[in-house]
SEDREN-432659 format. One record per residue (C-alpha): x, y negated, z; residue in three letters. Coordinates in pm, 1 decimal. Example, Ala and Ser with C-alpha at 12.3 -4.5 7.8 and 13.67 -1.06 7.14 Angstrom:
BEGIN
<x=1230.0 y=450.0 z=780.0 aa=ALA>
<x=1367.0 y=106.0 z=714.0 aa=SER>
***
This chain:
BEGIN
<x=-969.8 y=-2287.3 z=-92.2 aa=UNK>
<x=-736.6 y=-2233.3 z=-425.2 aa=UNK>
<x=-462.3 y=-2240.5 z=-164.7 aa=UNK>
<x=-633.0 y=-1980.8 z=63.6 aa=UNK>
<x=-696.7 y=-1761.4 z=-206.3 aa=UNK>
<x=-324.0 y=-1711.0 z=-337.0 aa=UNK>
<x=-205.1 y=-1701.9 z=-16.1 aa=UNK>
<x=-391.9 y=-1329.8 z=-8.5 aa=UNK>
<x=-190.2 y=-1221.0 z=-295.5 aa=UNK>
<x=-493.9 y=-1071.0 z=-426.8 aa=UNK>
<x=-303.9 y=-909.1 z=-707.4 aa=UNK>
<x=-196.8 y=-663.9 z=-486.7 aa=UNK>
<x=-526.2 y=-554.1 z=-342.1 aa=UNK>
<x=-624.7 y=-292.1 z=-607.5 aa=UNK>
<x=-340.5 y=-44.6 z=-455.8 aa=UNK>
<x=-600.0 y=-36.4 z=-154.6 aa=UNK>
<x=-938.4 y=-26.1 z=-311.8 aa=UNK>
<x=-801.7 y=247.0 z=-586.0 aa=UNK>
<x=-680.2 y=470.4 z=-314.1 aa=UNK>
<x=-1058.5 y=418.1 z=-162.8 aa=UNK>
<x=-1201.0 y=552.1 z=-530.7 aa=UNK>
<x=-965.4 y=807.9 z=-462.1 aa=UNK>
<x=-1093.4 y=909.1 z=-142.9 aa=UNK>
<x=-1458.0 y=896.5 z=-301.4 aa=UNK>
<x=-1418.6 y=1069.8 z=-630.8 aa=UNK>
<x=-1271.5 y=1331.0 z=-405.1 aa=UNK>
<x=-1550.6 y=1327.6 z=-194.1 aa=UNK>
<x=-1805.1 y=1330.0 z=-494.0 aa=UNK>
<x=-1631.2 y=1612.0 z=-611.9 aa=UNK>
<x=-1672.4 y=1826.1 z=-341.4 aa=UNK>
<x=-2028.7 y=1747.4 z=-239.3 aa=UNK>
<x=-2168.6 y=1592.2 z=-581.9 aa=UNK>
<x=-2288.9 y=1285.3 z=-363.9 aa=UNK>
<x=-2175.9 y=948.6 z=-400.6 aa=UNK>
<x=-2264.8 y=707.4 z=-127.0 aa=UNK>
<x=-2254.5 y=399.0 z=-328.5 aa=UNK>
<x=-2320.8 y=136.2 z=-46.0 aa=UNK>
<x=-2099.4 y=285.9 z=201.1 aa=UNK>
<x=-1838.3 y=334.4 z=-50.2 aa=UNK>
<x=-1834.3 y=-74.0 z=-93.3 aa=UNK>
<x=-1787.3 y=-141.2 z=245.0 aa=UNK>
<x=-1480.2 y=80.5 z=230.2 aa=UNK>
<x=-1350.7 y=-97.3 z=-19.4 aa=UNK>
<x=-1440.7 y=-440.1 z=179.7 aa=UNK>
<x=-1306.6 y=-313.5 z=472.6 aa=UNK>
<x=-964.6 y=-209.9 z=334.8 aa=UNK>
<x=-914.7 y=-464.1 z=163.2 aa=UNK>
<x=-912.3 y=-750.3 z=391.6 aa=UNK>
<x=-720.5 y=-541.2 z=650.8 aa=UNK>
<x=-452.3 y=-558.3 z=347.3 aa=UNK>
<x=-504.2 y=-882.9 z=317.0 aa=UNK>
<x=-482.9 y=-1015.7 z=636.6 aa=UNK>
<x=-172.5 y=-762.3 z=696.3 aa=UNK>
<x=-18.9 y=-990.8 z=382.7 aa=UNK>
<x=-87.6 y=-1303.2 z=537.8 aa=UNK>
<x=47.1 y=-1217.0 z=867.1 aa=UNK>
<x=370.1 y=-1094.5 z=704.3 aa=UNK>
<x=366.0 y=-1475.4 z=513.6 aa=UNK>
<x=370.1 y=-1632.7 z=882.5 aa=UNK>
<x=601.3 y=-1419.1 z=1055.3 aa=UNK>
<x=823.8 y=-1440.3 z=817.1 aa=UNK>
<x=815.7 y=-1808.6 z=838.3 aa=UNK>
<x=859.3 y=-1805.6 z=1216.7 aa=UNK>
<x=1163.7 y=-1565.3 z=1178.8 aa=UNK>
<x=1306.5 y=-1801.1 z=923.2 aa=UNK>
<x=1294.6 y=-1547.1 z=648.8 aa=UNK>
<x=1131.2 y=-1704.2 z=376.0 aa=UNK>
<x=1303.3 y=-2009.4 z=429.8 aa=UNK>
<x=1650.5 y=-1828.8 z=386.2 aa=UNK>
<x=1543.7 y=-1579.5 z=72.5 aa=UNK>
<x=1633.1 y=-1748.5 z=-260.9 aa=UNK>
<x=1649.7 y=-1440.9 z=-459.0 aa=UNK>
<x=1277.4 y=-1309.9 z=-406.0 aa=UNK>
<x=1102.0 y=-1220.8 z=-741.8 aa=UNK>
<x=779.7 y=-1405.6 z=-830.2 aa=UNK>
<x=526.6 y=-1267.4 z=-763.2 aa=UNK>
<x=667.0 y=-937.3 z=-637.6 aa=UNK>
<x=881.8 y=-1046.8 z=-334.5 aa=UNK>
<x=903.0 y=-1353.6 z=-121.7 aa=UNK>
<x=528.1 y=-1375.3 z=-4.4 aa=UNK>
<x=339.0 y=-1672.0 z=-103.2 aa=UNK>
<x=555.1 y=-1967.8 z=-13.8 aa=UNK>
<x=272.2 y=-2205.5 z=51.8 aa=UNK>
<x=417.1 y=-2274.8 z=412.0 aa=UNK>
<x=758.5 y=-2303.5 z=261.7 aa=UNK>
<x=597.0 y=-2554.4 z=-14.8 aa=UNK>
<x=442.7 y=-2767.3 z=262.5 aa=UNK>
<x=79.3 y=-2625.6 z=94.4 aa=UNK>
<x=-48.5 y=-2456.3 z=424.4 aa=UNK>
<x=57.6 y=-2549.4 z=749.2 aa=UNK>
<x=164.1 y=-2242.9 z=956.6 aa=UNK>
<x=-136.2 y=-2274.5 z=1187.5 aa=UNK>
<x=-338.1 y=-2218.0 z=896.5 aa=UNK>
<x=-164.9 y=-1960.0 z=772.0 aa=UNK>
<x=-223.7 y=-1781.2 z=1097.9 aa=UNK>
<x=-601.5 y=-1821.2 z=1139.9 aa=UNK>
<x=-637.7 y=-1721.4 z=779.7 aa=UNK>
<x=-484.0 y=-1356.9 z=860.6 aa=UNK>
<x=-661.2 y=-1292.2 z=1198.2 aa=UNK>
<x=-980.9 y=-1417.0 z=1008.4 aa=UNK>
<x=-917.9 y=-1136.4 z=729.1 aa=UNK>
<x=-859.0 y=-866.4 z=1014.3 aa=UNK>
<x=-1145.8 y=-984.0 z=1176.1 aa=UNK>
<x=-1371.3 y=-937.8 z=885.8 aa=UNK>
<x=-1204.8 y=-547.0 z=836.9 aa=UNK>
<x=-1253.0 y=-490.6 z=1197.3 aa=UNK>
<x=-1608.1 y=-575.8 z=1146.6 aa=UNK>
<x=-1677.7 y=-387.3 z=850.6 aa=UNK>
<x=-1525.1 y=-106.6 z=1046.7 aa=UNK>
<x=-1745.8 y=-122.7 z=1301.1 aa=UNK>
<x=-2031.4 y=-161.9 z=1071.1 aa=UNK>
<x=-1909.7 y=178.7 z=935.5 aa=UNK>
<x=-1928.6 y=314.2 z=1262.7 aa=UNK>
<x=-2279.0 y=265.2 z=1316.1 aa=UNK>
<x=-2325.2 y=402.6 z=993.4 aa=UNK>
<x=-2082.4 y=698.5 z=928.7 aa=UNK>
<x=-2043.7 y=798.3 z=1304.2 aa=UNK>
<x=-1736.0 y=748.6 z=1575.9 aa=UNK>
<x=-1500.5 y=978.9 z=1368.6 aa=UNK>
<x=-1461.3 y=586.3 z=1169.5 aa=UNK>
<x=-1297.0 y=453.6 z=1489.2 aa=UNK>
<x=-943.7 y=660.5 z=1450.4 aa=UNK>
<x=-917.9 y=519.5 z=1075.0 aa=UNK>
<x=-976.2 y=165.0 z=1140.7 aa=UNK>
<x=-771.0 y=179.1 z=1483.7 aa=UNK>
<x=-483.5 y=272.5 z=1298.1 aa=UNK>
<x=-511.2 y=45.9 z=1004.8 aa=UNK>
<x=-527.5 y=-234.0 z=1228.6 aa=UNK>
<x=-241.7 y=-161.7 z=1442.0 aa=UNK>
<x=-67.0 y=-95.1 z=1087.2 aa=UNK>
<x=-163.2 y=-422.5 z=936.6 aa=UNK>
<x=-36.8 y=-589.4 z=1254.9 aa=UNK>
<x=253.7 y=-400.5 z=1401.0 aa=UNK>
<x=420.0 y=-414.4 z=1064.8 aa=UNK>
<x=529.6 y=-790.8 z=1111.4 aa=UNK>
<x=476.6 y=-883.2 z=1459.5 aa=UNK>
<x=774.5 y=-918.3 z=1619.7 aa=UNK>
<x=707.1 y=-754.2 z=1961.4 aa=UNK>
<x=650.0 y=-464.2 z=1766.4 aa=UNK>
<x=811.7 y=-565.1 z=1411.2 aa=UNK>
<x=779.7 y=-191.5 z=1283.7 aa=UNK>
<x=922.4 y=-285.8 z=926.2 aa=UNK>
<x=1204.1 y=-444.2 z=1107.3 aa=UNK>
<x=1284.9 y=-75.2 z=1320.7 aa=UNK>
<x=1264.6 y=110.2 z=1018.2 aa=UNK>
<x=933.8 y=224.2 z=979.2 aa=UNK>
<x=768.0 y=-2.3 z=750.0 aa=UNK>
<x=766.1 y=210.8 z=477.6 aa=UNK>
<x=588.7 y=490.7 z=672.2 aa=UNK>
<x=341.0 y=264.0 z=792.7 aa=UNK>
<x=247.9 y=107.8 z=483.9 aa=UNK>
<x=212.4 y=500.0 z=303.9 aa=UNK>
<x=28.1 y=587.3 z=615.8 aa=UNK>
<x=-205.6 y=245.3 z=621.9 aa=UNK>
<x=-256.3 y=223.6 z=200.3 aa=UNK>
<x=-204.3 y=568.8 z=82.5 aa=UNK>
<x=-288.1 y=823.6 z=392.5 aa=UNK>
<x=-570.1 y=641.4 z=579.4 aa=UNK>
<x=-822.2 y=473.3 z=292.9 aa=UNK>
<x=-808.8 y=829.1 z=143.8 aa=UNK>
<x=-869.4 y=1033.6 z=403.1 aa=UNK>
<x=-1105.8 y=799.4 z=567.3 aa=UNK>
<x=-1322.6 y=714.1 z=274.2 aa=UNK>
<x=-1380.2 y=1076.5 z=206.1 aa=UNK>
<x=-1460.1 y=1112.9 z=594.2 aa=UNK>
<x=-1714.3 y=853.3 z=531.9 aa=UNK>
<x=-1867.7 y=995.1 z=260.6 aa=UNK>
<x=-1879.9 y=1332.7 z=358.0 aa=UNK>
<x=-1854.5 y=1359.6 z=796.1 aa=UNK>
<x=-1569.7 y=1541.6 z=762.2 aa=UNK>
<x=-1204.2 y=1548.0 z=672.4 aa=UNK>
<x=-1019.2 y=1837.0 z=443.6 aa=UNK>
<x=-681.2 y=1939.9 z=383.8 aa=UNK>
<x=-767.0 y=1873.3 z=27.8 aa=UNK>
<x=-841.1 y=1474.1 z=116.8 aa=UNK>
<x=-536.5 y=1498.6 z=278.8 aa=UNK>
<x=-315.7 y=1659.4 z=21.3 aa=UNK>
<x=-447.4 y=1383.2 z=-253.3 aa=UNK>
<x=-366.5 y=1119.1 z=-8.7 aa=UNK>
<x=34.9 y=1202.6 z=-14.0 aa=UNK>
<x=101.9 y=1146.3 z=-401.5 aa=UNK>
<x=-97.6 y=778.1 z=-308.2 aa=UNK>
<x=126.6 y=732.0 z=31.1 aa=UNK>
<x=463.9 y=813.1 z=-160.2 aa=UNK>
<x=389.4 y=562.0 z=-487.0 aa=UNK>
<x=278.2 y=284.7 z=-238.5 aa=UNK>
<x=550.9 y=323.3 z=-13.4 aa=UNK>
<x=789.2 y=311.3 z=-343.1 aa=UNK>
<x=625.0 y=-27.4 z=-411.8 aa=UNK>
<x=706.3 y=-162.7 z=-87.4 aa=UNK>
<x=1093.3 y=-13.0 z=-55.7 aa=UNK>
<x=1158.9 y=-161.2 z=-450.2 aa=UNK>
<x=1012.3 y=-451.5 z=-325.5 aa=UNK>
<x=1280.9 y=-521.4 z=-65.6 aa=UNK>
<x=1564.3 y=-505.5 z=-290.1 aa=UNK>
<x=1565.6 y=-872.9 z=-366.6 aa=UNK>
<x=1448.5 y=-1009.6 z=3.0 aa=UNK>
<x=1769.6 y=-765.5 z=196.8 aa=UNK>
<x=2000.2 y=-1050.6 z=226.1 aa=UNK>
<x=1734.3 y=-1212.7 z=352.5 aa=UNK>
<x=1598.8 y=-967.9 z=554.9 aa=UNK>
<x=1982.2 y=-859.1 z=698.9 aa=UNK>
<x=2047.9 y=-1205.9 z=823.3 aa=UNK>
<x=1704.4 y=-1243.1 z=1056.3 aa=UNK>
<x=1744.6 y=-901.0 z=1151.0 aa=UNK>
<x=1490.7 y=-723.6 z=934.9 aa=UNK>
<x=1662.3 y=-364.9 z=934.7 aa=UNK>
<x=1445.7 y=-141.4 z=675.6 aa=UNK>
<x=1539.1 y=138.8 z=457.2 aa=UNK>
<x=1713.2 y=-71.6 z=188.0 aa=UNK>
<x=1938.9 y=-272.9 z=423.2 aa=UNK>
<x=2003.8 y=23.9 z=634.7 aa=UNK>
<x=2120.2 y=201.2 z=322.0 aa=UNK>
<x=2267.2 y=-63.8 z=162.4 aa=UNK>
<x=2184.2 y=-140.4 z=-225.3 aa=UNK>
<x=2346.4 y=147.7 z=-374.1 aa=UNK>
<x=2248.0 y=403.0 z=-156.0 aa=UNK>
<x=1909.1 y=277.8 z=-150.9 aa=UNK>
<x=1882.9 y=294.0 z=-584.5 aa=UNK>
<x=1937.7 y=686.4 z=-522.7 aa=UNK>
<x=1642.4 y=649.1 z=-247.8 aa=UNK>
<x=1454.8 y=439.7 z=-494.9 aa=UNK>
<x=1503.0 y=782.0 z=-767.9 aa=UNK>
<x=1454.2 y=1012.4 z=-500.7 aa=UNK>
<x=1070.8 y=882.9 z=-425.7 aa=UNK>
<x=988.0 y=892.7 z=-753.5 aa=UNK>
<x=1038.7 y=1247.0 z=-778.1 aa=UNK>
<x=881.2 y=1321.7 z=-442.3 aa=UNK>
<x=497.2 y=1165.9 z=-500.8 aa=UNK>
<x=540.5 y=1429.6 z=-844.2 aa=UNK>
<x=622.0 y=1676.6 z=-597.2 aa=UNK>
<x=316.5 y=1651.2 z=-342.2 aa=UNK>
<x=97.7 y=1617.9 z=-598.0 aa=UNK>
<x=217.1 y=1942.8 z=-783.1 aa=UNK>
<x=191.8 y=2169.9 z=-433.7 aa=UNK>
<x=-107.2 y=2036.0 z=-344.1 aa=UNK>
<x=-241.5 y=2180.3 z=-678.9 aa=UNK>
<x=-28.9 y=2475.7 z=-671.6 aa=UNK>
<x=-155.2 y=2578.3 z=-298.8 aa=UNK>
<x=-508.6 y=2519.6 z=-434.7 aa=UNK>
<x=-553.3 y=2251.1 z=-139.5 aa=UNK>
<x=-679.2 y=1964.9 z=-488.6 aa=UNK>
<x=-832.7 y=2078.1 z=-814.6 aa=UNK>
<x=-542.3 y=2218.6 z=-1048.4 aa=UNK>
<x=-631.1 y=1955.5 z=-1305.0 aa=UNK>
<x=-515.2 y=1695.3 z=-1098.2 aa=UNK>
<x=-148.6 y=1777.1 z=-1202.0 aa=UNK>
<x=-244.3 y=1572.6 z=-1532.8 aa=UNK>
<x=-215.6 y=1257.6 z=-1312.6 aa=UNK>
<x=197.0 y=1313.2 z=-1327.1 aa=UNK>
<x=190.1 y=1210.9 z=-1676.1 aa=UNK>
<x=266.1 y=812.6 z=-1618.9 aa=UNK>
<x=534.8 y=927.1 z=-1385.0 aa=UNK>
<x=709.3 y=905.1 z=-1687.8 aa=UNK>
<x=750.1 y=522.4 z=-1605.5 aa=UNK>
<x=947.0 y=682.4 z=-1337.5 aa=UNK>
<x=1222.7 y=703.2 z=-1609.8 aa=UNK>
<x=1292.4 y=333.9 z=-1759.2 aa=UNK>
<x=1239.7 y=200.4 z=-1367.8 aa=UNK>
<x=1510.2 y=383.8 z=-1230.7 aa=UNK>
<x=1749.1 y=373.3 z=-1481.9 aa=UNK>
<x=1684.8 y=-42.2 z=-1425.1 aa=UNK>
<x=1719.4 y=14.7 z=-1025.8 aa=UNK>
<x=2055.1 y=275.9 z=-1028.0 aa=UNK>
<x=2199.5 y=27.7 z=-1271.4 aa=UNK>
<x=2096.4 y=-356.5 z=-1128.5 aa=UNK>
<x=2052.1 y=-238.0 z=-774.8 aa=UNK>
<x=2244.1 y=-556.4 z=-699.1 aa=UNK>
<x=2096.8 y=-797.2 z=-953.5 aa=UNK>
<x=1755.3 y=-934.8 z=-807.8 aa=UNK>
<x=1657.7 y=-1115.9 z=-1110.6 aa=UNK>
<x=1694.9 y=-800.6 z=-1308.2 aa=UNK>
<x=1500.1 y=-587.2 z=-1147.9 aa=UNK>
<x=1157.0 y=-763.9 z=-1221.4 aa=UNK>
<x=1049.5 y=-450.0 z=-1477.6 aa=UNK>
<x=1148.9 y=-180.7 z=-1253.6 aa=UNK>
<x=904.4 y=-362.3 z=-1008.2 aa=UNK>
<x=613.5 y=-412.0 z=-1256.4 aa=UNK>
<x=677.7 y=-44.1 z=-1375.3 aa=UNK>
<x=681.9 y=72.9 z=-1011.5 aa=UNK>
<x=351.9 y=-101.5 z=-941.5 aa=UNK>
<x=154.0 y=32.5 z=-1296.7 aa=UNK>
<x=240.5 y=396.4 z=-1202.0 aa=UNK>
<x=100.4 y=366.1 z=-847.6 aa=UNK>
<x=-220.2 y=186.0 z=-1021.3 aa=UNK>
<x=-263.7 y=424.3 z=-1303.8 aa=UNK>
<x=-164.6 y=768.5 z=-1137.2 aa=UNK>
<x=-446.6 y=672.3 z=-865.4 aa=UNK>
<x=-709.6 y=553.6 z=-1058.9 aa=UNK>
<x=-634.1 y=837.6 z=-1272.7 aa=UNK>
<x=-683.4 y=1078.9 z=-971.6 aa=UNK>
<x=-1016.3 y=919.6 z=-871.5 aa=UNK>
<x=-1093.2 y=913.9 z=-1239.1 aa=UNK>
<x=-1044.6 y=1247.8 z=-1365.2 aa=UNK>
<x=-1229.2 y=1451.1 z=-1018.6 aa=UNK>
<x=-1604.5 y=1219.4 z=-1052.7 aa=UNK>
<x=-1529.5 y=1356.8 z=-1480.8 aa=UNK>
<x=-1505.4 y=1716.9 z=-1371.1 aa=UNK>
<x=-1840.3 y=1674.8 z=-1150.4 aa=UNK>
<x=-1987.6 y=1488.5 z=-1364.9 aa=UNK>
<x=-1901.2 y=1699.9 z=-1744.1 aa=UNK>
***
């Protein structure tokens, strides 16, 4: 069971149930209701979707011979788990434990459904084909290229958006708008994230962003989205579409300094990148809950 539990990377989990507060808070803004029960399953839902999405990446990584080739991954920011490669889990396992996970979110989807009403199905149908297409190879979506959309659409776009849909019966440009500073900052988690595993990833074929770029090329990406979720967020308040306060959420994209003067000048060094990935991570955790934060405030005060 220890073993099962690490192998969810659980420390990563709170990018998907803070982007589900966001959704909420937005929601509780707008209507002054806040559906406390349904709000948990949300949060349930998402959640082991992510999870089992991580543990699927563990095994197919394994089966591609990945993990088994990457010996510059950063603990515990790259790499996956490495139980299989430790001889902890057996592959098998490994397996069963990820379609169990998506199993769960499907059901808690469809529990939402009943609930909520039909408009759920769109938001779980594409969060499971996310969590799923992203590593398996038939499809192997981080592998064409698109991983990094997918993972803004599946942990910044969709548990927005579709939390405020089931709190309210509806979805707004607003949830929308908010959703896009989220999508950017988790897709800059992911594409830092594959700096150290894109020898790795190059050699089994794995062609994202940063090995189609190539390191250098990819730092100046790396810069370039931490400027854009500042961006979103600032028209989205400008066109009136989220509550003009919200622009108070760019403060901790300060970080956004330190990190990527770390990435533009170690692009090539794994080992020295492990602050630019911690930083990378706290501004995506603090500029969301910060979001969700200050909107239940301004109903609230």
């Amino acid at each position: 069971m220890r073993a099962f539990a690490q192998e969810l990377r659980a420390e990563f989990l709170p990018a998907s149930a803070l982007a589900v507060f966001a959704g909420a808070a937005l929601a509780f803004h707008d209507t002054g209701r806040w559906r406390g029960w349904l709000f948990l399953m949300c949060v349930l839902g998402v959640c082991a979707l992510h999870a089992g999405a991580n543990v699927l990446n563990d095994y197919f990584d394994h089966r591609s011979g990945n993990d088994a080739i990457n010996t510059e991954f950063i603990r515990p920011f790259t790499g996956g788990s490495r139980l299989i490669q430790q001889g902890v889990l057996r592959p098998n396992e490994v397996l069963g434990l990820g379609a169990a996970l998506l199993g769960v979110g499907v059901g808690v989807g469809v529990y939402l459904v009943v609930l909520a009403g039909a408009g759920v199905l769109p938001f779980l149908a594409l969060g499971l084909l996310a969590g799923v297409g992203y590593s398996i190879p038939r499809v192997g979506l981080a592998a064409r290229g698109a991983g990094e959309l997918t993972v803004a659409l599946a942990f910044g776009v969709l548990p927005v958006t579709g939390t405020y849909y089931v709190q309210t019966g509806t979805v707004t440009a607003g949830a929308f708008a908010l959703s896009l500073p989220v999508a950017v900052l988790i897709a800059a988690v992911l594409f830092i994230n594959q700096f150290p595993d894109s020898r790795a990833d190059r050699a089994v074929g794995k062609r994202h962003w940063v090995v189609r770029l190539g390191l250098k090329r990819a730092a100046r990406g790396y810069v370039a989205l931490m400027g854009l979720w500042v961006i979103v967020l600032l028209l989205g308040a400008g066109a009136g579409m989220i509550p003009s306060f919200l622009v108070w959420a760019a403060l901790p994209g300060l970080l956004a300094i330190p990190a990527s003067r770390r990435v533009l000048r170690h692009f090539d060094t794994p080992a020295a990148l492990a602050p630019a990935h911690a930083l990378t991570i706290l501004m995506h955790l603090t500029v969301t809950a910060a979001l969700g934060t200050m909107l239940v405030l301004a109903r609230v005060l």
